[in-house]
PAZAPA-4460 file (N, C-alpha, C; in steps of 0.05 Angstrom, whole numbers, plus 32768, in hexadecimal, padded with zeros to 4 digits):
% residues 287
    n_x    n_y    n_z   ca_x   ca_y   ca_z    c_x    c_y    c_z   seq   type   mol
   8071   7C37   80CA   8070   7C31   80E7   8053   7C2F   80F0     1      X     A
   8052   7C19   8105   8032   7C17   8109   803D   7C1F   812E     2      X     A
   801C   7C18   8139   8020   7C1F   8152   8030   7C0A   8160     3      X     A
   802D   7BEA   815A   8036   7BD4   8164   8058   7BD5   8165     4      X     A
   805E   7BE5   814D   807F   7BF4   8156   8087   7BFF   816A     5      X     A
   8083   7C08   8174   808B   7C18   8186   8085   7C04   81A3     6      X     A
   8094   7C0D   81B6   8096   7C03   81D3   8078   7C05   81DA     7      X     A
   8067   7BF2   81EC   804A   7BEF   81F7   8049   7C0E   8209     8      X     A
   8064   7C16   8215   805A   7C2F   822A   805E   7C43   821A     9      X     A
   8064   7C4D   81FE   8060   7C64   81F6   8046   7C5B   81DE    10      X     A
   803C   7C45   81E0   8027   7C48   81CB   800F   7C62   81D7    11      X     A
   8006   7C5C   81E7   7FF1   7C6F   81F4   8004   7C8B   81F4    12      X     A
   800C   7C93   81EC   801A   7CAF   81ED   801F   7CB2   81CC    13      X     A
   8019   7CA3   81C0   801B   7CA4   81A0   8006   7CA6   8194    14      X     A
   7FF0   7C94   81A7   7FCB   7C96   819F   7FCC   7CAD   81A2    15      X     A
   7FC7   7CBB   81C0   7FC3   7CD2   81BE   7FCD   7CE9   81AD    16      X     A
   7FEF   7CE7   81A8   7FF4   7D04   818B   7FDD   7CF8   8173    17      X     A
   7FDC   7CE4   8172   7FCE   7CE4   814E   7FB0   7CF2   815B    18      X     A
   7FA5   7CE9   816F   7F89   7CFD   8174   7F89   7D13   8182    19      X     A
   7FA6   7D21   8184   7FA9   7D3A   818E   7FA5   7D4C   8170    20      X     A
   7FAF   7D40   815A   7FBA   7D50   8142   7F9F   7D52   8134    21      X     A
   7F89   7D3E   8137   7F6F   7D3D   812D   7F5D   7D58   813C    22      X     A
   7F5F   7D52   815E   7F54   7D70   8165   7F5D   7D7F   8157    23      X     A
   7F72   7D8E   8160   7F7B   7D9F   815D   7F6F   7DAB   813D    24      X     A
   7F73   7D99   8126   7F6B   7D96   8107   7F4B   7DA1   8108    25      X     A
   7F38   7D9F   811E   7F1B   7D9F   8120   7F11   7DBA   813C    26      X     A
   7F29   7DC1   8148   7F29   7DDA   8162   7F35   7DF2   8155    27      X     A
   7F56   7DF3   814E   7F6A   7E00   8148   7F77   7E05   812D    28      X     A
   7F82   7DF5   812B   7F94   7DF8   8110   7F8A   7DF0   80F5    29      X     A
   7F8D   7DF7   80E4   7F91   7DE6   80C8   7FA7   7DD7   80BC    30      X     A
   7FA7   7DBB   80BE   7FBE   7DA6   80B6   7FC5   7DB5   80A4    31      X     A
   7FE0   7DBC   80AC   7FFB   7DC8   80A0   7FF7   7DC0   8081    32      X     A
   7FE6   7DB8   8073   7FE4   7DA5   8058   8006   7DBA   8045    33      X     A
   7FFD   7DD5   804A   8017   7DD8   8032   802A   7DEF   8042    34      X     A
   8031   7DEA   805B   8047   7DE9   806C   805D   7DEE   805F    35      X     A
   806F   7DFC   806A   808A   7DEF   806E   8092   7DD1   807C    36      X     A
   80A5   7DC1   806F   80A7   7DAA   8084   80AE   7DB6   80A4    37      X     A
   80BE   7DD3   80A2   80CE   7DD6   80B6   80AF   7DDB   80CB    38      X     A
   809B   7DEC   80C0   8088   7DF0   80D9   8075   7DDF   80D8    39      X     A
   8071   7DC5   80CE   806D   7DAA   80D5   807C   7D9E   80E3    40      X     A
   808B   7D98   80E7   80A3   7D8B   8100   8096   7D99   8113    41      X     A
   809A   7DB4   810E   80A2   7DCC   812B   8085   7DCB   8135    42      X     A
   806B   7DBB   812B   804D   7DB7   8131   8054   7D9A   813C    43      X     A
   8057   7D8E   8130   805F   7D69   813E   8065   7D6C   8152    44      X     A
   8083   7D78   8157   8090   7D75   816B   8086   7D7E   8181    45      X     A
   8071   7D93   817F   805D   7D9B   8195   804D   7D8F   81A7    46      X     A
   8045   7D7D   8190   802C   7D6C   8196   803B   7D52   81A2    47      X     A
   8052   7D44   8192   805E   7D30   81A9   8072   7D3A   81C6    48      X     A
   806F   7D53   81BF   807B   7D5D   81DF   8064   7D5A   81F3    49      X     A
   8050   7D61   81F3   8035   7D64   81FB   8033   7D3E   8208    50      X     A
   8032   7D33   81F7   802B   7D17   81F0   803C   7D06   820A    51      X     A
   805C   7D10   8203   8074   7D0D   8223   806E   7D0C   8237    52      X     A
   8064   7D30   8237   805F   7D35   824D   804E   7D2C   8260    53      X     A
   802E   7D27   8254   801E   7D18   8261   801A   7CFB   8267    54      X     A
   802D   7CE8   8251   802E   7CCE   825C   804E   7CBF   8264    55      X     A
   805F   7CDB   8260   8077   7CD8   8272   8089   7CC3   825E    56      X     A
   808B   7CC8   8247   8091   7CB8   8233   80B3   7CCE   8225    57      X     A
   80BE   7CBE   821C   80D3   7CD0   8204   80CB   7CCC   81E7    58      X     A
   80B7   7CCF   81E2   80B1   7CCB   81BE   80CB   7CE5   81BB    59      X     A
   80D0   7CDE   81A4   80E7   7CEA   8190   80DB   7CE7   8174    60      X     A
   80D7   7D05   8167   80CB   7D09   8152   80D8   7D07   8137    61      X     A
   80E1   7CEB   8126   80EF   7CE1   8110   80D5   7CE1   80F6    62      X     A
   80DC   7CDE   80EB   80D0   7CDB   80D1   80BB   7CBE   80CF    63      X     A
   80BE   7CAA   80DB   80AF   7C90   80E0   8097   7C98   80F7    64      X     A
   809E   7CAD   8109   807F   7CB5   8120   807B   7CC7   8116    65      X     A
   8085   7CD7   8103   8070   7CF2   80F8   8057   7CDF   80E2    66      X     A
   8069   7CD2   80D6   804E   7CC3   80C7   8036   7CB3   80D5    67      X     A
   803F   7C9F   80E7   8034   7C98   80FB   8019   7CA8   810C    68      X     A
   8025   7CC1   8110   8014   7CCE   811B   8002   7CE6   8112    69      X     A
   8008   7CEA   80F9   7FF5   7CF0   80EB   7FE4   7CDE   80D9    70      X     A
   7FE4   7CC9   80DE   7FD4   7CB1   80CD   7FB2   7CBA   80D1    71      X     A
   7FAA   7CBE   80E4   7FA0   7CBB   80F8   7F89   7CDC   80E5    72      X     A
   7F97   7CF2   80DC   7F8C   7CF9   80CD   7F7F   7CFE   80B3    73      X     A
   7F9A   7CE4   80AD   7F94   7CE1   808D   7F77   7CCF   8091    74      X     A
   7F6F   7CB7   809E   7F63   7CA7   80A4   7F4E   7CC0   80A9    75      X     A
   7F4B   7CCE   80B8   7F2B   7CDA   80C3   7F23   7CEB   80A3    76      X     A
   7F39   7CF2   808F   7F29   7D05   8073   7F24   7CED   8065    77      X     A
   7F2B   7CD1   8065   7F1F   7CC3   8058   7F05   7CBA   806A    78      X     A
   7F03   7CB3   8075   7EEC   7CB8   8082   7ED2   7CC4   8083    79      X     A
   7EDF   7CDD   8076   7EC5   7CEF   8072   7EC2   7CF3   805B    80      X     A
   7EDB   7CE6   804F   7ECE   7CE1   802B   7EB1   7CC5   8027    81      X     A
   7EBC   7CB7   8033   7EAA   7C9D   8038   7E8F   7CA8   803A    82      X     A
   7E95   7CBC   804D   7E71   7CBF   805C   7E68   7CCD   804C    83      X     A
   7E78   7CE7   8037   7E6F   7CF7   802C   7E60   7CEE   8012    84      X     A
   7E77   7CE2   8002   7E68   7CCD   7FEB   7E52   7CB9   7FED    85      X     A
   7E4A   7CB9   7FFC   7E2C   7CAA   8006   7E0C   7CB9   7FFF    86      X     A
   7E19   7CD7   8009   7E09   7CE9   800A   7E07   7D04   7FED    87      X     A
   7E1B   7CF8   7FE5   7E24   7D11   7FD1   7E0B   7D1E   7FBC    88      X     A
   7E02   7D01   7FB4   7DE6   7D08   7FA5   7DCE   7D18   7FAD    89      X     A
   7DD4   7D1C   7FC4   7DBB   7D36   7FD1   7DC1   7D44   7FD6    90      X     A
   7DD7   7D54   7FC5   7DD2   7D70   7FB2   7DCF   7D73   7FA5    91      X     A
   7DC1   7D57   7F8B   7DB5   7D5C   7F79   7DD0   7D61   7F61    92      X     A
   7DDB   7D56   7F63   7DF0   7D5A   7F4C   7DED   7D55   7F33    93      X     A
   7DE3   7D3E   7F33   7DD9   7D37   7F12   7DB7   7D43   7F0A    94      X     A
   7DAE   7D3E   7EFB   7D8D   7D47   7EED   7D7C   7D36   7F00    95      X     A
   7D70   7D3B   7F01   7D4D   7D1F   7F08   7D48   7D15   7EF0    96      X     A
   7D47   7D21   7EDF   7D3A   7D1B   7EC8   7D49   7D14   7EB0    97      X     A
   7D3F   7D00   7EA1   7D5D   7CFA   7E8C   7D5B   7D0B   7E70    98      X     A
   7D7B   7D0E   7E73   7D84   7D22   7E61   7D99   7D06   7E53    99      X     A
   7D9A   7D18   7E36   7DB9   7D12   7E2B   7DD0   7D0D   7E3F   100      X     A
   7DE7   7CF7   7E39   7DFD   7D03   7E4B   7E07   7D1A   7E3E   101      X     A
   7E0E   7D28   7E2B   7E1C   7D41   7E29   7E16   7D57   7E3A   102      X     A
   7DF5   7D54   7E40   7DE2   7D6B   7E53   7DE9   7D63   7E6A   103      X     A
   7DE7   7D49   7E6F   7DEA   7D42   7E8C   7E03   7D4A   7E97   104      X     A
   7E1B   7D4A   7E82   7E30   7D50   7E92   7E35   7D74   7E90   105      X     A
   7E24   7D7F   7E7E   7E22   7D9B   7E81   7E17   7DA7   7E97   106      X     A
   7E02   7D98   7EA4   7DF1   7DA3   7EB5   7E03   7D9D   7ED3   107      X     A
   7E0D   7D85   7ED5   7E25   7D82   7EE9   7E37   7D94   7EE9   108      X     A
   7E47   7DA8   7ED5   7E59   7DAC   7ED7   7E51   7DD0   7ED7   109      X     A
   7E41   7DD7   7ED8   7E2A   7DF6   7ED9   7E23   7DE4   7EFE   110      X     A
   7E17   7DCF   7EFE   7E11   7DCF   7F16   7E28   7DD2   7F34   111      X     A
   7E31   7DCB   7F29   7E51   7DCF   7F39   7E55   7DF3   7F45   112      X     A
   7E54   7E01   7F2A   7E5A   7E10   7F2A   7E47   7E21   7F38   113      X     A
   7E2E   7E1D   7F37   7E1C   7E22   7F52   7E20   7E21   7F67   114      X     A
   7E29   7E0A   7F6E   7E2A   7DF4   7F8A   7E3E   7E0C   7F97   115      X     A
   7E50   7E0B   7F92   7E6C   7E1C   7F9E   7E6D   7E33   7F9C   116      X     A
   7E63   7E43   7F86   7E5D   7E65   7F88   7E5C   7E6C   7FA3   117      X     A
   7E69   7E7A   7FB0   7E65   7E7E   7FC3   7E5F   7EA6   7FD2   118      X     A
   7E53   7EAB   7FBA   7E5A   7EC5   7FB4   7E3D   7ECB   7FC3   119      X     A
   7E3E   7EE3   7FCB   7E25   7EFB   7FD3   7E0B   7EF6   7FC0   120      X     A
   7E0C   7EEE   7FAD   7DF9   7EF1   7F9A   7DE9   7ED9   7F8C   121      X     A
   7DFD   7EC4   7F9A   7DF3   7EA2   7F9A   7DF0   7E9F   7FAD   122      X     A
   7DEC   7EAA   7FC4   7DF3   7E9B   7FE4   7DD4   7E8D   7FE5   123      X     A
   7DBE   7E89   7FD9   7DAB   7E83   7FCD   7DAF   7E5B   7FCD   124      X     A
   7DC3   7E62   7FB9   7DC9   7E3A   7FAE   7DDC   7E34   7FBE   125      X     A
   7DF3   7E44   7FC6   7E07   7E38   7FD3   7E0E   7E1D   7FE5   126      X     A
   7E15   7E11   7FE0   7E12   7DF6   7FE9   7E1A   7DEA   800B   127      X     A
   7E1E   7E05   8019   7E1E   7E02   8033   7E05   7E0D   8042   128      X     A
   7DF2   7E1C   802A   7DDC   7E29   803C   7DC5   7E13   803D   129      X     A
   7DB2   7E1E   8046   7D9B   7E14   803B   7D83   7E30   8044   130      X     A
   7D6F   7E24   8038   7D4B   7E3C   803D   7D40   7E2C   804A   131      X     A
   7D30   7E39   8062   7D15   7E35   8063   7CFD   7E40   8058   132      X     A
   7CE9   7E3D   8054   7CCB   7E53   804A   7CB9   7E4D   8060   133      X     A
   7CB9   7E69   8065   7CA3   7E7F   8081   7C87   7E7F   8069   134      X     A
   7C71   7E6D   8078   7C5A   7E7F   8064   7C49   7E8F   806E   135      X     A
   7C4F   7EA2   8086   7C48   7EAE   808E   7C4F   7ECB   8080   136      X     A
   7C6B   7EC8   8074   7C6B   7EE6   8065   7C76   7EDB   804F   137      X     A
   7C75   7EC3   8040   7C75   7EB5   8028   7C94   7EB9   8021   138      X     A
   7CAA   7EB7   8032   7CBB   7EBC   8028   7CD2   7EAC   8034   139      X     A
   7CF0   7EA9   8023   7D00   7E95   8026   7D16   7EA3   8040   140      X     A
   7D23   7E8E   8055   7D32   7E95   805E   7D4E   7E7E   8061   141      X     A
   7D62   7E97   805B   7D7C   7E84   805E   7D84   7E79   8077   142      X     A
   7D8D   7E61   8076   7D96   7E59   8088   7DAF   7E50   8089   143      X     A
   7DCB   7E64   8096   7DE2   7E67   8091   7DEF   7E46   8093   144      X     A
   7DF8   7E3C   807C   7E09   7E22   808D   7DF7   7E15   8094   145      X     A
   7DD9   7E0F   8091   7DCB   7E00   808D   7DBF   7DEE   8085   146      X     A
   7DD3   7DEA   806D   7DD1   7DCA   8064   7DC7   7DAA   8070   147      X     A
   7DB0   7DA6   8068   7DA5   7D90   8077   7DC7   7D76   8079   148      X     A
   7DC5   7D74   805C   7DD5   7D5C   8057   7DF4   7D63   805D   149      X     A
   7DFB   7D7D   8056   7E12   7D81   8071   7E0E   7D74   8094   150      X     A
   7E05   7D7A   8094   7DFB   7D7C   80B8   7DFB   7D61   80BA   151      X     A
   7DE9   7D4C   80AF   7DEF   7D31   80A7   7E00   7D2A   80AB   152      X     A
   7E1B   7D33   8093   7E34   7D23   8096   7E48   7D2A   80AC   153      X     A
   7E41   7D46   80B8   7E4F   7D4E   80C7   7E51   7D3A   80EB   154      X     A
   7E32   7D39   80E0   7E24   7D2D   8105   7E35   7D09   80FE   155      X     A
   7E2F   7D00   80EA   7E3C   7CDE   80E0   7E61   7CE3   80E7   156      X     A
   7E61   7CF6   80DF   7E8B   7CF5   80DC   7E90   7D03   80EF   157      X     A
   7E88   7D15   8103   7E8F   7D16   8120   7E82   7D06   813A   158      X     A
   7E6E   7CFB   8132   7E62   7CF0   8150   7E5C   7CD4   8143   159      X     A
   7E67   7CCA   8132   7E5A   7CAC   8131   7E77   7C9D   811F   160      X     A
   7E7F   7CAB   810E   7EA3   7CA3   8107   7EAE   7C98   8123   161      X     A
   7EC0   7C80   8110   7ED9   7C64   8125   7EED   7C78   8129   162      X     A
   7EEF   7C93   8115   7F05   7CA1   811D   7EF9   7CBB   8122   163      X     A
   7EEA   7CB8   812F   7EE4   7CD9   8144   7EF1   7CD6   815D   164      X     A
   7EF7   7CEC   8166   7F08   7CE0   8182   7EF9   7CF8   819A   165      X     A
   7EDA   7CF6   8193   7EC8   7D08   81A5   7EC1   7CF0   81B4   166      X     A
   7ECB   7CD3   81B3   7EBF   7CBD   81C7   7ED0   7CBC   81D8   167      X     A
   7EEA   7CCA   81DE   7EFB   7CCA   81F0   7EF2   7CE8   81FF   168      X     A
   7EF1   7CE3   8214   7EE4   7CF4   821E   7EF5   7D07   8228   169      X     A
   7F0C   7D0B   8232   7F1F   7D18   822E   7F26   7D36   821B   170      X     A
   7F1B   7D2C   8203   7F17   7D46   81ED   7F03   7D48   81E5   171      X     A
   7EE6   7D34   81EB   7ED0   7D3E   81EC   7EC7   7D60   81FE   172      X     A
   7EE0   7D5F   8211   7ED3   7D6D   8223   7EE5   7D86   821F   173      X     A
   7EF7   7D87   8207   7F00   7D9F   8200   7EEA   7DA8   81E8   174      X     A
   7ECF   7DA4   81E3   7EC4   7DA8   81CC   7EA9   7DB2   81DB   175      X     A
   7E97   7DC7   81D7   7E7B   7DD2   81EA   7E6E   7DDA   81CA   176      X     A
   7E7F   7DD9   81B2   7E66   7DDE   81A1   7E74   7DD4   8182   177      X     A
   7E64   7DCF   816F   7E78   7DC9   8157   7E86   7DE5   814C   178      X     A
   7EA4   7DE6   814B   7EAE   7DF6   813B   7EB3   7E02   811C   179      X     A
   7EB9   7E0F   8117   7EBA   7E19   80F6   7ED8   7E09   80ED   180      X     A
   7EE2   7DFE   80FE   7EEE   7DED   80EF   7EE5   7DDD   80E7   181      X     A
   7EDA   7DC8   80F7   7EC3   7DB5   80F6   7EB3   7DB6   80DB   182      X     A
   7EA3   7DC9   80D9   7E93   7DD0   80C5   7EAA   7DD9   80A6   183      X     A
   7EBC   7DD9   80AE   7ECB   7DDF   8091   7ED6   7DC5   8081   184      X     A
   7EDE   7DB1   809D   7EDE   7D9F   8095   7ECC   7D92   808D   185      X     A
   7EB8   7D8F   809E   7EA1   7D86   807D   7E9B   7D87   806C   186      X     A
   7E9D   7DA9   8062   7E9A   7DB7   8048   7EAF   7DAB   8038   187      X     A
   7ECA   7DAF   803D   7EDF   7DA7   8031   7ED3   7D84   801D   188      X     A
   7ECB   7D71   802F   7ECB   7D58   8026   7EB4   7D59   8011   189      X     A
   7EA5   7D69   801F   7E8D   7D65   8009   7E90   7D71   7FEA   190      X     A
   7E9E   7D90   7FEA   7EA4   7D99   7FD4   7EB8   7D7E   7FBF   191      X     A
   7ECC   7D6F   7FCD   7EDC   7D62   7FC3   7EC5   7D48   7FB4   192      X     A
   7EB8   7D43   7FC5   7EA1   7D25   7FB5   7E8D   7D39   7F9F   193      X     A
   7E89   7D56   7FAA   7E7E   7D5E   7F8F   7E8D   7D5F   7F74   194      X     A
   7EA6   7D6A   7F72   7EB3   7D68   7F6A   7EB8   7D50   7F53   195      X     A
   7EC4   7D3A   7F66   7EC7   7D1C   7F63   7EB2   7D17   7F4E   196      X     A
   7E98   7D1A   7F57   7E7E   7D0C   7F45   7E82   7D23   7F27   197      X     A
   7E82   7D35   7F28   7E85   7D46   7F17   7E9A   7D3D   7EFF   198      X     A
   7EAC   7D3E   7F0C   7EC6   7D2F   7EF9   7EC5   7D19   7EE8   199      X     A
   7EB9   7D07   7EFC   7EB7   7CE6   7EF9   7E9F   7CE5   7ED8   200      X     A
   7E88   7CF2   7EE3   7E7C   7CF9   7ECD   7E88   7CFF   7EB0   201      X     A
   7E93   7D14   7EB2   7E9F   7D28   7E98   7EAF   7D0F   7E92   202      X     A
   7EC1   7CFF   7E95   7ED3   7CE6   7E8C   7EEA   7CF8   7E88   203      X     A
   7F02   7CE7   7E7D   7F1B   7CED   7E7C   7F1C   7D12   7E6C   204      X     A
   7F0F   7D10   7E62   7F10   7D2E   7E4F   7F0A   7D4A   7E64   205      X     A
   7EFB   7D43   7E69   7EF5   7D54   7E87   7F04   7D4F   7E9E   206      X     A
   7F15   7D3D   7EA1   7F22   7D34   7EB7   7F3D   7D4C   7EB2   207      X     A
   7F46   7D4A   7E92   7F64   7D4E   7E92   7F62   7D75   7E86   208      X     A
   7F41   7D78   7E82   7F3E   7D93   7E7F   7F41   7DA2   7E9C   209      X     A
   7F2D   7D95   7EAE   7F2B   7D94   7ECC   7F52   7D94   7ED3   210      X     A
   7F58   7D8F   7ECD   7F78   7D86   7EDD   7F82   7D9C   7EDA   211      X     A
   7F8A   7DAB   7EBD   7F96   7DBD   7EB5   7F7F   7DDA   7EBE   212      X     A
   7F6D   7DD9   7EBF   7F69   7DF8   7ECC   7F67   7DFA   7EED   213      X     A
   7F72   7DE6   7EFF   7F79   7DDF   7F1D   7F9C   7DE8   7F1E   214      X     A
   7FA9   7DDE   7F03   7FC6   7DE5   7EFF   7FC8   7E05   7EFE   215      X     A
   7FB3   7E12   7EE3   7FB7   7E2B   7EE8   7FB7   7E3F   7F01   216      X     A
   7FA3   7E34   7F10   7FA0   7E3F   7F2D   7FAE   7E3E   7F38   217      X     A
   7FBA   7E26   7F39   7FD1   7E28   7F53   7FE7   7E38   7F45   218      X     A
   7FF0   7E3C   7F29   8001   7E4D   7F25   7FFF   7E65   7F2C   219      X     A
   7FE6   7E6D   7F22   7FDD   7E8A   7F25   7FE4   7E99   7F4B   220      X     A
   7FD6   7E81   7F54   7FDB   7E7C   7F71   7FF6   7E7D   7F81   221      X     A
   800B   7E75   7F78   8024   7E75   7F7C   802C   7E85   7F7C   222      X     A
   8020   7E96   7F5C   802F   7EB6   7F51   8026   7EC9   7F57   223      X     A
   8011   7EC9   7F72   8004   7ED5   7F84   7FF9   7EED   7F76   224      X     A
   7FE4   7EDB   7F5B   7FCF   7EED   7F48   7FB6   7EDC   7F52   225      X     A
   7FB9   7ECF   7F63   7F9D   7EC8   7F73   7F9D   7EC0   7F8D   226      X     A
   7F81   7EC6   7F9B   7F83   7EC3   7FBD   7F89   7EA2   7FBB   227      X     A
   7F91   7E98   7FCE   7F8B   7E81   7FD6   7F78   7E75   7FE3   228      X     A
   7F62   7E89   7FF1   7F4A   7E84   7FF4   7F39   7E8F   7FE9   229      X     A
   7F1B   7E77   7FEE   7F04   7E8A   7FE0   7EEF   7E99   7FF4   230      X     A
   7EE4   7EA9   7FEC   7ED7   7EB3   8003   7EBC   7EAD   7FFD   231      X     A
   7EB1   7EAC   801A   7E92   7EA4   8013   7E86   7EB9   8027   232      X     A
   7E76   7EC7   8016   7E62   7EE1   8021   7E54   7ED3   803C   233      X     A
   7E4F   7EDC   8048   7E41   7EE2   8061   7E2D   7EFD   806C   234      X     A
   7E13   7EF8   8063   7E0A   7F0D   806A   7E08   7F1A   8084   235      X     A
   7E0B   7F32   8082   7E09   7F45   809B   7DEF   7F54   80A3   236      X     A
   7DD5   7F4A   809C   7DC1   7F5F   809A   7DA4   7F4F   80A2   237      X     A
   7D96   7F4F   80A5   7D7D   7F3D   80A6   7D6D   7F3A   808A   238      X     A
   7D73   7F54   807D   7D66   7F50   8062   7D6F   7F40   804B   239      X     A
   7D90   7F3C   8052   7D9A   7F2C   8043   7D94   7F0F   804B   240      X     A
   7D7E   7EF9   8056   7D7C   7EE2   8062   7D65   7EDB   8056   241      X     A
   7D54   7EF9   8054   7D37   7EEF   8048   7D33   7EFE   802B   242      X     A
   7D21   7EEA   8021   7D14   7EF9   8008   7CFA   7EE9   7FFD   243      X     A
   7CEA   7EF6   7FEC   7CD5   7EE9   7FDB   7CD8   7ECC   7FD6   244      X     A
   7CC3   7EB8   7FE1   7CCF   7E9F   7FDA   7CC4   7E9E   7FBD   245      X     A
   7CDA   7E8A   7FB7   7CE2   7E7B   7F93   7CE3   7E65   7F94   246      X     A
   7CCF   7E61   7F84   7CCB   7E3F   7F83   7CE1   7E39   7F71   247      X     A
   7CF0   7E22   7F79   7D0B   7E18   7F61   7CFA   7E01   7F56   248      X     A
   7D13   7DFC   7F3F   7D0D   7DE3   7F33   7D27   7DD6   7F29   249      X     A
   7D38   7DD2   7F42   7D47   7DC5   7F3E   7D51   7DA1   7F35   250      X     A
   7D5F   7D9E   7F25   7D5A   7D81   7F19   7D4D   7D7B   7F02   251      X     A
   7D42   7D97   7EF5   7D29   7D94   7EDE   7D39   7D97   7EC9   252      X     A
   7D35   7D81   7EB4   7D41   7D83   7E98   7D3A   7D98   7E85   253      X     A
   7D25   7DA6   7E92   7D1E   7DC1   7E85   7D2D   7DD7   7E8B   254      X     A
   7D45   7DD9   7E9B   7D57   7DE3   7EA3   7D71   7DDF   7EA8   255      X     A
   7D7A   7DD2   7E90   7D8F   7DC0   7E9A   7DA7   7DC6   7E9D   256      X     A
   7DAA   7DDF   7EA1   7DC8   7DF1   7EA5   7DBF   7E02   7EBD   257      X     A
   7DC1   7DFD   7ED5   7DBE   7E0A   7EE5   7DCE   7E24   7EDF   258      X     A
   7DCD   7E39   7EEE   7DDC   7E56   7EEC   7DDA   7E64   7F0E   259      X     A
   7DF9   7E65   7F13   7DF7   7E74   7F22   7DE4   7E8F   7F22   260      X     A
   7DEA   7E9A   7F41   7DDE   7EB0   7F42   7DF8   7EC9   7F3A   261      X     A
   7E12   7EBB   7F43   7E1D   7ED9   7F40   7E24   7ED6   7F24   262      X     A
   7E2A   7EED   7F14   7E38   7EF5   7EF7   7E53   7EE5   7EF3   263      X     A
   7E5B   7EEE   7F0C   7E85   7EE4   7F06   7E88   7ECE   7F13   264      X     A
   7E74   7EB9   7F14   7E7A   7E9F   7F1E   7E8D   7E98   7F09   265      X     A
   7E9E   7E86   7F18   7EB5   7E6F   7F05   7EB9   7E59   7F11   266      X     A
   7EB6   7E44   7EFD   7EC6   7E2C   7F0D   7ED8   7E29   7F22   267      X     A
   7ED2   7E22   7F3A   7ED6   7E23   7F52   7EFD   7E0A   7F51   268      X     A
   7F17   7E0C   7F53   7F20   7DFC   7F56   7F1C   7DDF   7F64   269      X     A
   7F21   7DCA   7F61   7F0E   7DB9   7F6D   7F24   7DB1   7F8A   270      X     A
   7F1A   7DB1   7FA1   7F23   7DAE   7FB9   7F32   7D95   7FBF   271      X     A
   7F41   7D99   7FD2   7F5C   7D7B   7FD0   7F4F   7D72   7FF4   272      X     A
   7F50   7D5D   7FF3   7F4F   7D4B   8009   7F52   7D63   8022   273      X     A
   7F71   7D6A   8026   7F79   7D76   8041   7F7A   7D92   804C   274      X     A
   7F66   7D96   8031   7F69   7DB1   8030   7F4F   7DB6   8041   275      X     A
   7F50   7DD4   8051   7F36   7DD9   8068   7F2C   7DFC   805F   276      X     A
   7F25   7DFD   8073   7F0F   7E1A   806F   7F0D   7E30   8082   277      X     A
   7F18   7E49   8086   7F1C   7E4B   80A1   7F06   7E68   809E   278      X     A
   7F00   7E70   80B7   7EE6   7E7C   80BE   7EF5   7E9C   80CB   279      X     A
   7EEB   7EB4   80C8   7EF0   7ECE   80CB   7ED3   7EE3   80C8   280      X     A
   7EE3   7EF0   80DF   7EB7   7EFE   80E9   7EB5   7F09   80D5   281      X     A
   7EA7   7F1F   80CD   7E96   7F37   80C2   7E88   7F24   80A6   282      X     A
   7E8E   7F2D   8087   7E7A   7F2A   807F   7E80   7F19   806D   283      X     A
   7E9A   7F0A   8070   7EA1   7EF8   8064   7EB0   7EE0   8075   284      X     A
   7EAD   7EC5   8063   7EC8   7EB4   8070   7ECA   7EA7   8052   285      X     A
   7EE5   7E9E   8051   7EF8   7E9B   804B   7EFD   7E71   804D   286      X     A
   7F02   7E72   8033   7F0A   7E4A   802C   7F20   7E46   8018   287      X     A
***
């Protein structure tokens, strides 16, 4: 079903659910991705009651406008795959310098495992932070969620995206600052293109090794011998933000296995399209 289906006076009451379900996806909720169907309906049906009410319409929620009106989200995560894969290479995924492929795809696949550590003890490489260096007391400071090239894709796929719907001003004006949804959603896309390049590299052998320890997880996951989220440290302290600056040398073939900082780093499952990140105070949050 497209929009041209439907009667001309409930189309504008149909625009609006598909960019009610996108706020909401970027203010409130996390798309139901592994729902019950029953509390997906019982979320639809909300949003086209809403939708009635304000343009005085009878939408009736069948199986042809639930797709319909979630299109609208599938369309905005591709979207920010587009924007993300543009940029993906400035985190430095591959070497600078040429290596063997056997190294090259070793150092990708140690580099990965950097990138996503998200532990107390890497919050250092983690791939949502970034440092500045103070040379006034010669030393490094974190900057939470600081990612240049986050921030980048974030500012491109909310304020300059055909499918942002901050140009309707209407739900521009339910928004006074970017949310941690917001920001998870970008995390989310970007881990997935790290990911993506990672894979693509290793070729089919790595693809179908990659496949089967994503299977284990989700079993393990199911049989509720693992969280379903990961948690990413958050420091609580001022001392934890600064330290001695360290010159890196990242990209150098003289190093070509990066290493986390923490001990019990592991290959990170690799992230699915619809999946998001949700945010909780004290000294952790949670993806």
């Amino acid at each position: 079903m497209t929009l041209s289906d439907l009667p001309p006076n409930e189309r504008p009451a149909a625009k609006w659910a598909q960019k009610r379900l996108v706020m909401d996806l970027l203010t409130m909720v996390v798309w139901p991705h592994n729902k019950l169907e029953e509390d997906k309906n019982t979320y639809l049906n909300e949003v086209v009651g809403q939708a009635n009410a304000l343009f005085g319409t009878n939408l009736v929620l069948m199986k042809d406008l639930a797709g319909l009106i979630s299109q609208l989200v599938t369309q905005f995560h591709s979207s920010l795959i587009d924007i993300v894969n543009k940029f993906v290479n400035e985190f430095m995924i591959e070497p600078l310098d040429f290596i063997s492929k056997e190294d090259c795809i070793a150092y990708m696949v140690n580099h990965r495992i950097v990138l996503l550590d998200s532990s107390k003890e890497n919050r250092w490489q983690y791939f949502l932070h970034s440092k500045v260096f103070d040379k006034t007391s010669n030393s490094d400071k974190l900057l939470m969620f600081g990612n240049e090239t986050l921030q980048k894709i974030l500012l491109l796929h909310f304020y300059a995206s055909a499918y942002m719907l901050l140009r309707d001003e209407q739900f521009l004006m339910e928004l006074d600052t970017t949310t941690p949804h917001m920001l998870s959603h970008i995390a989310v896309g970007v881990e997935y293109s790290i990911d993506k390049a990672v894979e693509e590299a290793s070729g089919s052998a790595g693809w179908f090794h990659d496949l089967h320890n994503r299977g284990i997880h989700v079993l393990r996951a199911k049989s509720g011998l693992l969280p379903l989220e990961r948690l990413i440290y958050v420091p609580d302290t001022m001392e934890q933000l600064v330290r001695l600056h360290q010159a890196g040398t990242t990209g150098n073939s003289s190093m070509p296995y990066p290493q986390s900082s923490s001990a019990s780093a592991v290959p990170q499952m690799p992230v699915q399209e619809g999946l998001q990140m949700s945010v909780q105070q004290g000294s952790q949050m949670s993806v």
